[in-house]
C-alpha positions, 0 to 999 in steps of 0.5 A, spaced: 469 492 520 474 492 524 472 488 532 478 493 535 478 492 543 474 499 543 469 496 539 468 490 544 469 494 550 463 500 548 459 493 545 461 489 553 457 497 556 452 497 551 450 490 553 449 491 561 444 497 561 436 495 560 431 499 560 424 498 564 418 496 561 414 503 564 419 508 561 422 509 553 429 510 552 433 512 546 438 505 544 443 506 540 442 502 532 447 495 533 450 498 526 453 505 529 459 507 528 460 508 535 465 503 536 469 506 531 468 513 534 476 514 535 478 512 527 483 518 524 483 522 531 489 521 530 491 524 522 491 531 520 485 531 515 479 530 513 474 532 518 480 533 523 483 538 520 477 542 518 475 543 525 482 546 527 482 550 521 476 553 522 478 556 528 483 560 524 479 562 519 480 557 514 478 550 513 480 543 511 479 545 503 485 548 503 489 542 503 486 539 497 492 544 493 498 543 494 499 550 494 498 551 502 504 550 503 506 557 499 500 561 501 497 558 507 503 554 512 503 559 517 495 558 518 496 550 517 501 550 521 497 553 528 492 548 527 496 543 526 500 545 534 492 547 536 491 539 535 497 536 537 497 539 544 490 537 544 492 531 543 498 531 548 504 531 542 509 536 544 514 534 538 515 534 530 519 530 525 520 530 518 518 523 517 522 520 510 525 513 507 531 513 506 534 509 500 534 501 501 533 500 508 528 494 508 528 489 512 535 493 515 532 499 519 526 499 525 520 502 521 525 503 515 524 511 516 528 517 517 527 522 522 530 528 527 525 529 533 524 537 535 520 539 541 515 545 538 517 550 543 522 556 545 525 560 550 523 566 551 529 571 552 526 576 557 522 572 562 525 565 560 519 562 560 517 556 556 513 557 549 510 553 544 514 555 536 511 552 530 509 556 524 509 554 515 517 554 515 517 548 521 512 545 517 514 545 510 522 544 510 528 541 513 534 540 513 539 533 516 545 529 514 545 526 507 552 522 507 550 518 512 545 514 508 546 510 502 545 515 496 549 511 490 555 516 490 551 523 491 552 525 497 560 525 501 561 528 507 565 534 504 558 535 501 552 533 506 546 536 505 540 533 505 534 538 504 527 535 506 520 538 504 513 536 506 509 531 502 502 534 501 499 527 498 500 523 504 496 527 511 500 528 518 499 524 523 500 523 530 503 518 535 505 519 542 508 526 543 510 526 536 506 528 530 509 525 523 510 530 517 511 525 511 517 529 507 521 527 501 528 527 502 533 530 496 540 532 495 542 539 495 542 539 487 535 536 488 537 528 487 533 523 491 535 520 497 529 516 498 525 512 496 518 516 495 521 522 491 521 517 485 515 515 487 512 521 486 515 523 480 512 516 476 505 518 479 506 525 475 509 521 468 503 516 469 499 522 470 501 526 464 501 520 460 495 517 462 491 524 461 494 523 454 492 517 452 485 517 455 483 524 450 485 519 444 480 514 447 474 518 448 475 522 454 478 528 457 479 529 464 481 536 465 484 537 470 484 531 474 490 526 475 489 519 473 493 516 478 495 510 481 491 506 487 494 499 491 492 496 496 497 491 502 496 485 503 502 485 509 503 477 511 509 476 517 510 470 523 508 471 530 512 467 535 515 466 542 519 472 545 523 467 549 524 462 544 526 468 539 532 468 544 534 462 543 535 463 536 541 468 535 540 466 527 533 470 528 535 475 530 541 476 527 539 474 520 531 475 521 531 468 518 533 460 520 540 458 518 542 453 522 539 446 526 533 441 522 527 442 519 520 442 524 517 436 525 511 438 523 510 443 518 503 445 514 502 438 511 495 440 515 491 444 513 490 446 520 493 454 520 489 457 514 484 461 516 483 458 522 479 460 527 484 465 532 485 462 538 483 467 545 488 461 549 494 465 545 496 472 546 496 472 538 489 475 537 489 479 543 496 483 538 493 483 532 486 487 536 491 493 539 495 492 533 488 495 530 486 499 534 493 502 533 492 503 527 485 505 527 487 511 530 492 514 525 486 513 518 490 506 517 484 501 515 486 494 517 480 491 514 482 484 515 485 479 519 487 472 519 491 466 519 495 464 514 498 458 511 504 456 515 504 455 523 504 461 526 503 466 520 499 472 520 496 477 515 493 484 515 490 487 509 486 495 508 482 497 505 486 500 497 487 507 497 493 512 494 499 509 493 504 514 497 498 514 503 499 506 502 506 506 503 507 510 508 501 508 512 505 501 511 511 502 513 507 504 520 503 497 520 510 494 520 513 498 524 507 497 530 506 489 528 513 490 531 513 494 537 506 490 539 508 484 538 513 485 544 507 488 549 504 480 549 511 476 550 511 476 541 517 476 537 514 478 529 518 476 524 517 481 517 523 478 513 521 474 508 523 466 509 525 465 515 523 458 516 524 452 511 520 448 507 514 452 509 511 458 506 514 464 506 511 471 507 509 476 501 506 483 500 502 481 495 502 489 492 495 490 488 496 495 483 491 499 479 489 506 476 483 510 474 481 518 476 481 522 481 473 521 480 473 514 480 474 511 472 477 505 473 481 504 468 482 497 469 474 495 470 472 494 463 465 496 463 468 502 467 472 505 462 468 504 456 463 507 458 467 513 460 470 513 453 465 512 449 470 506 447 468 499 447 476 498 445 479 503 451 480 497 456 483 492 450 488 499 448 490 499 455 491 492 456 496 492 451 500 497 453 501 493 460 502 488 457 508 490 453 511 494 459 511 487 463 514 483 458 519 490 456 521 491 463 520 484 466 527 486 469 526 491 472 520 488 475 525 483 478 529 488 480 524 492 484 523 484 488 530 483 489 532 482 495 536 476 500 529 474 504 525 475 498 530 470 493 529 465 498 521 465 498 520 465 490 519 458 487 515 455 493 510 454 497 505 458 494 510 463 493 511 465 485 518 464 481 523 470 479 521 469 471 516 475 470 510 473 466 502 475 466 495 472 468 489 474 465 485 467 465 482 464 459 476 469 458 481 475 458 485 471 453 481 469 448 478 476 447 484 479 447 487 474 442 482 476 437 482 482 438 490 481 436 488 478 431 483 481 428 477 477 429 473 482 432 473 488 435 467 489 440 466 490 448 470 485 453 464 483 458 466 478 463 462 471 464 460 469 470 459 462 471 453 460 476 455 454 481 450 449 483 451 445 489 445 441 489 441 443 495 435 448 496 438 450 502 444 453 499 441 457 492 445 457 486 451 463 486 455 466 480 463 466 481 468 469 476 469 465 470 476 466 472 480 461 477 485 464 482 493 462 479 497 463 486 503 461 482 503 467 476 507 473 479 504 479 476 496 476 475 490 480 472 485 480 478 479 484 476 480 492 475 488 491 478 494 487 478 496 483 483 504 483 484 504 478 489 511 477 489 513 483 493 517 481 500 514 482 505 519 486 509 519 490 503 518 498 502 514 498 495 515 505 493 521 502 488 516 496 486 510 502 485 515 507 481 517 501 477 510 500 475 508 507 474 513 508 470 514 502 465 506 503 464 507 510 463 513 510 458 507 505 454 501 510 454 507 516 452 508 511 446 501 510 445 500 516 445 505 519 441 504 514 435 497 517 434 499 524 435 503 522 428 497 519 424 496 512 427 490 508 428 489 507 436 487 500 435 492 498 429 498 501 435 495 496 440 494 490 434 501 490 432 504 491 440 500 485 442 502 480 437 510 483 439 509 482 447 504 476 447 509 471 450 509 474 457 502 472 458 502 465 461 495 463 464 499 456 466 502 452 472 509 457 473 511 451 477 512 447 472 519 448 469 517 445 462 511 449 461 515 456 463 520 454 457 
């Protein structure tokens, strides 16, 4: 888990008592989670929220329907004033994403800070005001962000609401009430309303195609769970003066190449220096991050000098893009604090690698089906074929929908990444590993019909110290841009400066549409299984377990 400097701090305290040998004393378990204590003080949910709605008659459940914002704002809201002074927060923001702010705006959000507080008219004292109306709606400027031609300034309203599917969270005097951000016709302005719509599409049509499988979920959504691999660069503030190239462009346009680049070896998960004052960023950028429900459960070097990378632990997909965009945010702000510049854009020096935000996606159930696990989902529908039915139709969503997938990636930084150095080329195709093909393909075909079991491949390294171990039978393909991973995709050619709600629309909805025509067709009499057949054998060819370097195997 995460060595934050609190953790380090409480485990220096912990190793300077010592107790006589004549008394007895109770020592903390080396595995408390202690040092962690401070984790989420800063989210209004979980046991946080509960705790201050329990002061108002309610409690932390009612957060888990929507319907709050209806039937219990007002009683939200007084928790949520009653934990933001505890805190020290005197002030509130609709916090949302304007369309196509990547790599353009600080923090890629929108925001208008309101103090919680009111004049009283008699005695002109200062008072605190915050109810559900505050909370739960907002009203700003909609002309003033790109919005495609649906806002003008004689036609500017801009309406905001809050988003109950990622928590409110609080950061200096500030609490963040995540918000989706519409015209006054109801059109998005932003990058998150579509994202919520696909995750409803994705639902609907999920539910449906999972009942002709074998299993009804009720009232449960399926939904769509991914996990961030945030890469960047860390370099010298001063010398990032010097370049005005990088600060104006985020990138190197101008001089030579480095003399030396990543021809070592030497940066990839090489041990972090405390000589630098890069791993003492990375720790208070955890810290901060640790304390707002973020879980930025790995760090490490990455290839090129001077590249980083965070990932945390998978979660919804509306949480993980805001939270996200915090991370970004605060890698920036952090960076300054130890004389650091941090470099988000995608390629911002040559003839090294670039950075990405490898984006793995997967769905399942509210209760855990994974419905890319295919031991899981099997055994939920009683369907020893769900997982191949369901391949298929990501299969054909990718091949259908390549463009649109390219279309979510596309962006200046990001076309000058792909291709190279580890990063993958802008044709879309899948990876599924031979195992995973073999099967499939028979199943196409006709050949047979039974479970799909993943092999493991046992390695033995000849030697008693170290016993013989089982990998995937699967080797990693780095240059594929949409692979199979087990129980997800991984779409590693996402920018690293990105905003992924638009990638994650578009995956939503191209699977949805396949899983609605699945469904539809069985609806009309067809067989599940011949359905899934016939559209393997139409869309096979964007599966490409190959070298995508290799430009005479691409063709």
């Amino acid at each position: 888990m995460l060595a934050t400097t609190a953790a380090a701090r409480s485990l220096l305290r912990a190793s300077r008592f010592t107790t006589p040998a004549t008394t007895v004393a109770v020592v903390r378990s080396f595995a408390s989670i202690e040092p962690y204590s401070d984790y989420g003080k800063s989210v209004f949910t979980g046991r946080v929220a509960d705790e201050y709605l329990k002061k108002h008659g309610s409690s932390g459940d009612i957060l888990k329907d929507p319907s709050w914002t209806a039937s219990h704002s007002d009683t939200v809201a007084k928790a949520v004033l009653d934990w933001a002074v505890d805190r020290g927060a005197n002030t509130y923001c609709h916090w949302f994403q304007p369309m196509a702010s990547s790599g353009v705006r600080h923090g890629q959000t929108g925001q208008v800070q309101n103090m919680m507080m009111a004049f009283n008219r008699t005695t002109n004292d200062i008072e605190f005001d915050f109810d559900g109306k505050n909370l739960t709606k907002g009203e700003t400027d909609g002309s003033s962000y790109p919005n495609g031609g649906l806002r003008a300034t004689h036609t500017a309203g801009g309406y905001l609401a809050i988003d109950t599917s990622s928590p409110i969270f609080l950061r200096g005097d500030t609490i963040f009430i995540p918000s989706a951000f519409v015209s006054y016709y109801g059109a998005a302005l932003d990058e998150k309303t579509p994202l919520l719509r696909s995750n409803a599409a994705l639902s609907k049509h999920g539910k449906r195609l999972l009942a002709h499988l074998g299993l009804d979920i009720g009232d449960q959504d399926v939904i769509s769970n991914i996990g961030l691999e945030q890469e960047f660069f860390l370099v010298p503030r001063d010398q990032y003066y010097r370049r005005p190239d990088l600060q104006m462009a985020g990138r190197t346009i101008i001089g030579k190449d480095a003399p030396r680049g990543q021809e070592m070896c030497d940066h990839y998960m090489a041990p972090p220096s405390l000589s630098s004052p890069a791993l003492a960023c990375m720790q208070e950028i955890q810290d901060e991050c640790w304390r707002l429900g973020i879980p930025l459960k790995t760090r490490h070097r990455e290839v090129a000098p001077n590249q980083y990378e965070f990932a945390p632990l998978f979660g919804l997909n509306t949480t993980q893009v805001d939270q996200n965009l915090m991370v970004m945010q605060i890698i920036e702000e952090v960076a300054v604090r130890h004389g650091l510049a941090a470099l988000m854009q995608e390629k911002p020096f040559n003839d090294v690698n670039g950075s990405g935000k490898h984006n793995n996606w997967s769905i399942g159930t509210e209760d855990g089906i994974m419905l890319l696990h295919p031991a899981k989902v099997n055994k939920a529908t009683g369907n020893d074929t769900a997982f191949a039915v369901i391949m298929s139709a990501i299969i054909a969503a990718v091949n259908e929908h390549g463009d649109l997938m390219r279309m979510a990636i596309a962006s200046p930084g990001n076309d000058f990444r792909l291709g190279a150095c580890e990063a993958p080329p802008a044709i879309v195709s899948t990876y599924l590993g031979e195992d995973i093909t073999f099967y499939l393909s028979h199943f196409k075909d006709g050949k047979g019909e039974g479970e799909y079991i993943p092999k493991l491949k046992t390695l033995d390294l000849g030697t008693h110290e170290v016993l013989p171990f089982e990998v995937p039978a699967e080797d990693r393909n780095r240059t594929s841009p949409f692979p199979y991973g087990g129980a997800r995709f991984e779409f590693r050619a996402v920018g690293s400066s990105q905003n992924v709600s638009m990638v994650n629309t578009v995956l939503n909805t191209i699977v949805a549409e396949k899983f609605a025509e699945f469904a539809d067709r069985v609806d009309a009499g067809e067989d599940i299984h011949d359905i899934a057949r016939e559209t393997l054998n139409e869309h096979w060819k964007v599966v490409f377990n190959g070298n995508n370097y290799d430009e005479e195997m691409q063709q």
